[in-house]
N, C-alpha and C positions, 0 to 999 in steps of 0.2 A: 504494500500500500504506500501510496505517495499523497506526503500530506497537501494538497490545495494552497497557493498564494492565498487563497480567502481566507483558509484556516491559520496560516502564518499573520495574518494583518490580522485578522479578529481577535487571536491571541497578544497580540502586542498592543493594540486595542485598549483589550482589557486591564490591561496589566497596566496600561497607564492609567485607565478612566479609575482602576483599583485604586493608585497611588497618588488620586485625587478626592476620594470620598469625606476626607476633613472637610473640605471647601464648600458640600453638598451639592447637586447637579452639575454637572461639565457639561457646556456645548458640544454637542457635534467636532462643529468648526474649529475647537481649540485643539481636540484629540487628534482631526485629521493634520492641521498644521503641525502639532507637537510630534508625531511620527511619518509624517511627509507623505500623505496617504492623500489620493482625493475625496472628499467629501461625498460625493455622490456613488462612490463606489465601498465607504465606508457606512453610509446608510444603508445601505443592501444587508451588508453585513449586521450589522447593528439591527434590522429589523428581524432576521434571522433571531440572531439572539435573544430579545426581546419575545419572541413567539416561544422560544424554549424553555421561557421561564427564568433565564440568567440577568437579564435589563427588566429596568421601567423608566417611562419618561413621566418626567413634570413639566405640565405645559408653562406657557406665560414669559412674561418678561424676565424672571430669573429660573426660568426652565434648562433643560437638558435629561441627561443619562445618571441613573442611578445604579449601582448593582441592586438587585434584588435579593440576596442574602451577604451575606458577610464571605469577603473574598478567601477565606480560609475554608471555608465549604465549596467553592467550586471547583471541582478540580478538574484539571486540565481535556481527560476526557468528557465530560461534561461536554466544554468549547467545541470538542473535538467531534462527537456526534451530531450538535447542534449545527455544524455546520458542515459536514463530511457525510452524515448518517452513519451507516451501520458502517465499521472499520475492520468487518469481513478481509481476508483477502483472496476468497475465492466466493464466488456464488453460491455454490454446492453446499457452503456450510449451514446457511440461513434457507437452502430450498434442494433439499437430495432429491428432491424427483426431479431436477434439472442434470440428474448425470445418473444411467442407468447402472455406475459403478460403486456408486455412494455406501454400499454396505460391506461393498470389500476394500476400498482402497484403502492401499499404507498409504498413499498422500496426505488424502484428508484427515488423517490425523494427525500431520505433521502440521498442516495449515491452520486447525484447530487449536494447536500448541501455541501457532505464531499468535494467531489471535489472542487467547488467555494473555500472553505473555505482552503484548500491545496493550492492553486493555488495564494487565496491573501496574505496569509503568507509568502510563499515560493517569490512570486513579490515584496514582500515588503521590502526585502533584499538585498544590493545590495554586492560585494563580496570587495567593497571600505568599507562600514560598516563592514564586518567581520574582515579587513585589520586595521580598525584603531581599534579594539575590541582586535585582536592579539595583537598589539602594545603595546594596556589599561595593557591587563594581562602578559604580559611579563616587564614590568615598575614594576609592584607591584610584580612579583618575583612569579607567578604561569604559563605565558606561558611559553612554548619554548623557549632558543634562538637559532638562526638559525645560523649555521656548517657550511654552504657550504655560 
């Protein structure tokens, strides 16, 4: 499985709009600037997210993007389905009647493996960990600092 440009910005995304929650709602606009993303292609995303349960907006004059839980609960696979779907890496595994091999093969259980093992990596992150990780590397003068 190859992760998505969409899934790479929605995560980097996040992990900023995370590391703005003191300030309470962040524009759109500030998040697309602050990670050099265009706006209209981070709304797409954003509204994804949003449908998944991971955003909410406040409308109005001091509107924008909130998380919808506390960034320590979301973790990365969460993002990662929300905007990939199922992170299968074969068909077979989510539909065996799409392979009339499906009850004997050694593959599929090797695929089956990969997934588990995707699945606990990707769980095992949450986007509060990547938040204080940006933090770590921007202190020692390798991340980002953030513009917007």
């Amino acid at each position: 499985m190859k992760i998505s440009t969409r899934t790479r910005y929605g995560l980097r995304a996040l992990i900023d709009l995370a590391s703005r929650q003191s300030d309470g709602p962040v524009m759109l606009r500030a998040i697309a600037e602050s990670e050099g993303l265009s706006k209209k292609y981070l709304d797409n995303i954003f509204t994804s997210l949003r449908l998944a349960g991971l955003l909410r907006t406040i409308r109005g004059a001091h509107g924008g993007y909130l998380l919808n839980k506390p960034a320590s609960e979301i973790t990365v696979l969460d993002v990662v389905t929300a905007l990939e779907g199922d992170i299968s890496p074969v068909d077979c595994l989510d539909h065996p009647e799409l392979c009339d091999r499906s009850d004997n093969c050694v593959t599929r259980e090797l695929w089956k493996d990969l997934r588990t093992s995707m699945e606990q990596t990707l769980a095992s992150r949450t986007v509060q960990q990547l938040v204080d990780r940006a933090k770590e590397l921007e202190k020692s003068g390798k991340g980002k600092k953030r513009t917007a």
